[in-house]
Biopython code that builds the backbone (N, CA, C, O; Angstrom):
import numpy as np
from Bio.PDB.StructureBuilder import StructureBuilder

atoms = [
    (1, "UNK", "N", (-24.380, 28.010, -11.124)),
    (1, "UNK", "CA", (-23.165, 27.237, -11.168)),
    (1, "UNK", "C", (-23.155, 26.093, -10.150)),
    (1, "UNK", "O", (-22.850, 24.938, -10.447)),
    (2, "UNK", "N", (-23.562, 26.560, -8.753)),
    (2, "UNK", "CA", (-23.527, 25.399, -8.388)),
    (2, "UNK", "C", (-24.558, 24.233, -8.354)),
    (2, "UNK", "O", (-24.515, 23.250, -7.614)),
    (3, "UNK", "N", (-25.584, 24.561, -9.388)),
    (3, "UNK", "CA", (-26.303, 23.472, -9.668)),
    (3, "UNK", "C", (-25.915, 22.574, -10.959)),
    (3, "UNK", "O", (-26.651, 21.645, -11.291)),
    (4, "UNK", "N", (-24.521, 22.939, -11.804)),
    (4, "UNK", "CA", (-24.015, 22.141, -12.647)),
    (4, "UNK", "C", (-23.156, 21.189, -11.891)),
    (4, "UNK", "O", (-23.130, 19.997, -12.197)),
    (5, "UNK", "N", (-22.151, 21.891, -10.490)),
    (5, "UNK", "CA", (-21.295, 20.837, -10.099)),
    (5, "UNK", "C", (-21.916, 19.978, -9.206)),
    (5, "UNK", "O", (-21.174, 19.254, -8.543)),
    (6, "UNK", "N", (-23.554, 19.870, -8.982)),
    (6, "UNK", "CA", (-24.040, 18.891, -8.322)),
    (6, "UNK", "C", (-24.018, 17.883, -8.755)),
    (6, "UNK", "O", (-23.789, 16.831, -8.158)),
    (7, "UNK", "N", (-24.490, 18.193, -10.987)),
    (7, "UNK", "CA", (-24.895, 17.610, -11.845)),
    (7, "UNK", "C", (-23.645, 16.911, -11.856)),
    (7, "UNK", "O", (-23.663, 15.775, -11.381)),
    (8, "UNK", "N", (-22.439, 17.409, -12.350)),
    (8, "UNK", "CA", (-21.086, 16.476, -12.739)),
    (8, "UNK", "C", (-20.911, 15.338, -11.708)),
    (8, "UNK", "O", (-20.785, 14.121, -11.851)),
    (9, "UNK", "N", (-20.953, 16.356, -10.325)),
    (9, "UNK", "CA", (-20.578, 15.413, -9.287)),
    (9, "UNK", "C", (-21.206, 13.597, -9.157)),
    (9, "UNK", "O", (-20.621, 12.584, -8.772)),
    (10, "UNK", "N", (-22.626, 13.813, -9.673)),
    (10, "UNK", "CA", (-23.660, 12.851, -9.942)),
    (10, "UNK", "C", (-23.127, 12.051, -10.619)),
    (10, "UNK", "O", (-23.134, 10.867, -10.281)),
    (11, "UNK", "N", (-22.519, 12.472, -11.757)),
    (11, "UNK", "CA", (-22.528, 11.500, -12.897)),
    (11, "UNK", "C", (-21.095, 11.164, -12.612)),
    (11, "UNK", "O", (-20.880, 10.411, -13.561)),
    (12, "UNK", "N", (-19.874, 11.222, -11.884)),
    (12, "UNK", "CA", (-19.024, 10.722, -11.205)),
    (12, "UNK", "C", (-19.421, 9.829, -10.465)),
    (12, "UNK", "O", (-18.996, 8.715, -10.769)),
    (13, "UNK", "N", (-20.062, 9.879, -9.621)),
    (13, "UNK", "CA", (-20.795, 9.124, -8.726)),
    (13, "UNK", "C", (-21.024, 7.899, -9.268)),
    (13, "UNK", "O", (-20.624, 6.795, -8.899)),
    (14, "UNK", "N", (-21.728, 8.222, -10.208)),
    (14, "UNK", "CA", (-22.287, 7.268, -10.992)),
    (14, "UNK", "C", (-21.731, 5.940, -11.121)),
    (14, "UNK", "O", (-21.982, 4.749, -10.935)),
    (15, "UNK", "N", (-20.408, 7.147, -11.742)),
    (15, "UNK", "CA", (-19.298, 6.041, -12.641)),
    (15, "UNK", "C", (-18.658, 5.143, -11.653)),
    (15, "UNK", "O", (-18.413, 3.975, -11.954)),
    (16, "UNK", "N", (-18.409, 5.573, -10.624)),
    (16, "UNK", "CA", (-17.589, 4.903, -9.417)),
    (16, "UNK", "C", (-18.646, 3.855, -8.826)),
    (16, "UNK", "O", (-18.151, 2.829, -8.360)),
    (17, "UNK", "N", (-19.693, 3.950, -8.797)),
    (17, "UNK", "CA", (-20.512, 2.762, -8.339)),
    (17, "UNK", "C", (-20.301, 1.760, -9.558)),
    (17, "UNK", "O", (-19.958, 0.582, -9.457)),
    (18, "UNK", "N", (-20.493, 2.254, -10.384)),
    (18, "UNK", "CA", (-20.785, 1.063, -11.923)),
    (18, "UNK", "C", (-19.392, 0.670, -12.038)),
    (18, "UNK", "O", (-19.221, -0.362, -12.687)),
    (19, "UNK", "N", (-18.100, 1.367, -11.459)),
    (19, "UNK", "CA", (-16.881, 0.170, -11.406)),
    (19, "UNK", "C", (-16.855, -0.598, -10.204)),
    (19, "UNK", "O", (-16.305, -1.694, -10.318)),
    (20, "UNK", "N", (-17.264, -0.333, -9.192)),
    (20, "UNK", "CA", (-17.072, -1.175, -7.747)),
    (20, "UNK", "C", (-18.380, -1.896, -7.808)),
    (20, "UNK", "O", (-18.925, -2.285, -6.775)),
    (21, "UNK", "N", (-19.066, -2.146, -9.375)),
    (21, "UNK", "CA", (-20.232, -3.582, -9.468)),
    (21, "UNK", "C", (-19.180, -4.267, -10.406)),
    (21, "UNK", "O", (-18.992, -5.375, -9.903)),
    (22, "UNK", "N", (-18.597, -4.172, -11.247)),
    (22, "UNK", "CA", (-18.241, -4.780, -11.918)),
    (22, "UNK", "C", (-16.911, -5.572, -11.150)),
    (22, "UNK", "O", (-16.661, -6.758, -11.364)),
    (23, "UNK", "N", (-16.113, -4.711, -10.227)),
    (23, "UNK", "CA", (-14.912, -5.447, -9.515)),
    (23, "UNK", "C", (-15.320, -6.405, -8.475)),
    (23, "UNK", "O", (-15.140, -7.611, -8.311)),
    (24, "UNK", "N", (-15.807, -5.661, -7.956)),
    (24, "UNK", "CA", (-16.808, -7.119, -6.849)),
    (24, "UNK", "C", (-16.903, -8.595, -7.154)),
    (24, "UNK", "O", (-17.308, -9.107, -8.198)),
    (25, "UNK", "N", (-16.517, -9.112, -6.204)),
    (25, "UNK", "CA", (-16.829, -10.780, -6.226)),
    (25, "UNK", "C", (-18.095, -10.898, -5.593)),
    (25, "UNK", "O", (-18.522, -11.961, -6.043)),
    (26, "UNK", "N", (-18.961, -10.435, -4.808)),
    (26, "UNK", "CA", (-19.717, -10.647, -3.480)),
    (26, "UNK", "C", (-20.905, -10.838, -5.068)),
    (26, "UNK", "O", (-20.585, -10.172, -6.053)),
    (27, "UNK", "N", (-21.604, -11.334, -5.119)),
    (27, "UNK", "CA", (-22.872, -11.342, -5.948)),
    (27, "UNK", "C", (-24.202, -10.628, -5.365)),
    (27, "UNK", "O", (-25.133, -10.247, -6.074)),
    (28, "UNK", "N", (-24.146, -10.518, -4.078)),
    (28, "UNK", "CA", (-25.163, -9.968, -3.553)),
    (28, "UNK", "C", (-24.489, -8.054, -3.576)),
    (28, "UNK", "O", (-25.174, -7.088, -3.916)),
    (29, "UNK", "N", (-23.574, -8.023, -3.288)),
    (29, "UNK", "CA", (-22.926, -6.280, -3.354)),
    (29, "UNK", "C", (-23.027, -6.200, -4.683)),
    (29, "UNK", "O", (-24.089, -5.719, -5.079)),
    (30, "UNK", "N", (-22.355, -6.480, -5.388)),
    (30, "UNK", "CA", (-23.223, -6.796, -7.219)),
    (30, "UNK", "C", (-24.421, -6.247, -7.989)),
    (30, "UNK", "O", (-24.673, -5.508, -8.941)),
    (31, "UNK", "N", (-25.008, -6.980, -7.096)),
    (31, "UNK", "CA", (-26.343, -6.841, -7.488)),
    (31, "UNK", "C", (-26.945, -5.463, -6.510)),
    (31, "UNK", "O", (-28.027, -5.006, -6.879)),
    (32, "UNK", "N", (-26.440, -4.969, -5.595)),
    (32, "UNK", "CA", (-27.011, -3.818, -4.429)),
    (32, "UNK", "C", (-26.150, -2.708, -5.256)),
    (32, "UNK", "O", (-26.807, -1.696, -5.499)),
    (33, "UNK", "N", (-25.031, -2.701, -5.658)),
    (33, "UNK", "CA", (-24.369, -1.789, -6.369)),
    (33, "UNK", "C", (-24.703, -0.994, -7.715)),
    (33, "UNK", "O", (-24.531, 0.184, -8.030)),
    (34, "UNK", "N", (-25.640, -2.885, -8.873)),
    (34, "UNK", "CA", (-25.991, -2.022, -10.028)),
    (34, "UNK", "C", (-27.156, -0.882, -9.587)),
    (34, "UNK", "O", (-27.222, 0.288, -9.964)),
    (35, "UNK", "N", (-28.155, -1.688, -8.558)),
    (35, "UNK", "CA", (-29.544, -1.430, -7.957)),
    (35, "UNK", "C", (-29.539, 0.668, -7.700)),
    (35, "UNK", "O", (-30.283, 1.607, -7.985)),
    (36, "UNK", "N", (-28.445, 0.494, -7.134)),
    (36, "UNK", "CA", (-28.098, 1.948, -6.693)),
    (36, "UNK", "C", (-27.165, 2.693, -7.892)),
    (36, "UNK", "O", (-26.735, 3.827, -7.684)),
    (37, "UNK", "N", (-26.885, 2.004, -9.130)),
    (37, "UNK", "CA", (-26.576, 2.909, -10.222)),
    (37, "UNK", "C", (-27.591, 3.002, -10.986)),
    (37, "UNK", "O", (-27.357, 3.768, -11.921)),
    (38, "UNK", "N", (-28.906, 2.439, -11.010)),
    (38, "UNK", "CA", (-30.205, 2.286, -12.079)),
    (38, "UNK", "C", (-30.657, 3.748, -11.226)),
    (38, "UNK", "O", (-30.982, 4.783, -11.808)),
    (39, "UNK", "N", (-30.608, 3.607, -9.935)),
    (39, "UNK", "CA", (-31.745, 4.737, -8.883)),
    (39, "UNK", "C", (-30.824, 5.999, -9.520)),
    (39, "UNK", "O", (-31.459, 6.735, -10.275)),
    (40, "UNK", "N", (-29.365, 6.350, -9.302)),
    (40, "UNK", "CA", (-28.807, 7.600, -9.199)),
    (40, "UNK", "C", (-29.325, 8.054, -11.288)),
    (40, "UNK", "O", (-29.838, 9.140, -11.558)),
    (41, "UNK", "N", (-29.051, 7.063, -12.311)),
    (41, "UNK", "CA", (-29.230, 7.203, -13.567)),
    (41, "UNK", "C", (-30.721, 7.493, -13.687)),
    (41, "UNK", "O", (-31.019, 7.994, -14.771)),
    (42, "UNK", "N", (-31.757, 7.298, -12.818)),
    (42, "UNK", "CA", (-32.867, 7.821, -13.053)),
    (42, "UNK", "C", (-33.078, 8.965, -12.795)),
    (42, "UNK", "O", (-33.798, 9.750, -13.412)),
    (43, "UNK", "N", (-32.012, 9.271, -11.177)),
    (43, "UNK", "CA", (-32.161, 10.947, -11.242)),
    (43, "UNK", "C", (-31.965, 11.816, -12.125)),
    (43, "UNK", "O", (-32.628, 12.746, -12.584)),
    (44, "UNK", "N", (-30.831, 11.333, -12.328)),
    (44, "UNK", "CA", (-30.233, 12.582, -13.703)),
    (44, "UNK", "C", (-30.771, 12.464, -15.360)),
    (44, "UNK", "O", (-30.526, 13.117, -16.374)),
    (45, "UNK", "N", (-31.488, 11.472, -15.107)),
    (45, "UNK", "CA", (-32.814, 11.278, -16.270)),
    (45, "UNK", "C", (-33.963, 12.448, -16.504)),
    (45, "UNK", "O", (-34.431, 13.031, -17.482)),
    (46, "UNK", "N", (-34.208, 12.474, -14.718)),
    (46, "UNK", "CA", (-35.038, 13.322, -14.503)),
    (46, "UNK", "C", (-34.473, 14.834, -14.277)),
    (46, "UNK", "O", (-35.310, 15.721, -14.445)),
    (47, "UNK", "N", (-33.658, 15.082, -14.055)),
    (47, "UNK", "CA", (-33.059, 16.330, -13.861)),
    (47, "UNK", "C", (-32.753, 17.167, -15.243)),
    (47, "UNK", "O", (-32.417, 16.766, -16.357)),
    (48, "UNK", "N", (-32.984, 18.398, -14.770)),
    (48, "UNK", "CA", (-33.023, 19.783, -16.236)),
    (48, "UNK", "C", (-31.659, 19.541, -16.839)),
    (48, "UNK", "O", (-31.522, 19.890, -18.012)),
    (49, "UNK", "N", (-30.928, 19.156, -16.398)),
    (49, "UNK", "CA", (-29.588, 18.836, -17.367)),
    (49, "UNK", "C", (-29.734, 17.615, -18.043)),
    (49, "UNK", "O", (-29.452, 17.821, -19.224)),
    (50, "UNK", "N", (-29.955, 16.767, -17.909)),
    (50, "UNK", "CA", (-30.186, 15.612, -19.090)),
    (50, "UNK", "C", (-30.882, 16.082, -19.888)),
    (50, "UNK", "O", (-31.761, 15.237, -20.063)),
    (51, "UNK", "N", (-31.094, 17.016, -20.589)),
    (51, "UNK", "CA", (-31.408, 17.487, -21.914)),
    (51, "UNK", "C", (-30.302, 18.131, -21.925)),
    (51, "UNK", "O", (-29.513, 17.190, -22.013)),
    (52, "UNK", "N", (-29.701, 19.024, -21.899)),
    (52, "UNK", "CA", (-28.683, 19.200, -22.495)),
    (52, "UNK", "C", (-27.183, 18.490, -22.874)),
    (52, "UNK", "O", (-26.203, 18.940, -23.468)),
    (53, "UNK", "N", (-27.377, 17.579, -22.447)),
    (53, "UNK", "CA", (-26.580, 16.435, -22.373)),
    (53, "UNK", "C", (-27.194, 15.612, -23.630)),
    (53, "UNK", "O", (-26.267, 15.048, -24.212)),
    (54, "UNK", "N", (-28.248, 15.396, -24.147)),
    (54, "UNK", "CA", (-28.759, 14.763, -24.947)),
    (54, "UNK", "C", (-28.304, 15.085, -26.310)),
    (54, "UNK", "O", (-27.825, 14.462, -27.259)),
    (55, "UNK", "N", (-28.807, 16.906, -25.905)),
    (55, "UNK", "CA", (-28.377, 17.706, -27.180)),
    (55, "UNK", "C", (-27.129, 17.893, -27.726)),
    (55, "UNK", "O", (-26.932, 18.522, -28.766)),
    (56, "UNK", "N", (-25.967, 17.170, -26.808)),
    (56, "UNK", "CA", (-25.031, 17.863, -27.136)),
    (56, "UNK", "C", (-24.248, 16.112, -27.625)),
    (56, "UNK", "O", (-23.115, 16.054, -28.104)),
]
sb = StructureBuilder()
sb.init_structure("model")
sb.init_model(0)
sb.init_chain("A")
sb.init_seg("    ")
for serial, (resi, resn, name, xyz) in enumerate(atoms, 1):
    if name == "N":
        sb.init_residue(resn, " ", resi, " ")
    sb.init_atom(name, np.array(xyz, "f"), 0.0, 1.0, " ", f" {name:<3s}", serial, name[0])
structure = sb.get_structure()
């Protein structure tokens, strides 16, 4: 169990970076913001729950 609420927690995470790129004026935080939502979306690419997430 608590290796699913790491998983959710992640993909929250996620989401909250990918709105504070899009609200941003700064072009350089922008661009450091998507940078660090591509890195966290690769984790959970790689992680045993993105298949079941696929499947479902």
């Amino acid at each position: 169990m608590p290796e699913d609420y790491d998983w959710k927690e992640r993909r929250d995470q996620v989401e909250r970076y990918r709105i504070l790129a899009q609200e941003t004026t700064d072009p350089i935080a922008a661009r450091l913001l998507r940078d660090i939502v591509l890195d966290l979306e690769a984790e959970l690419k790689g992680s045993p729950q993105s298949g079941a997430l696929d499947a479902a």
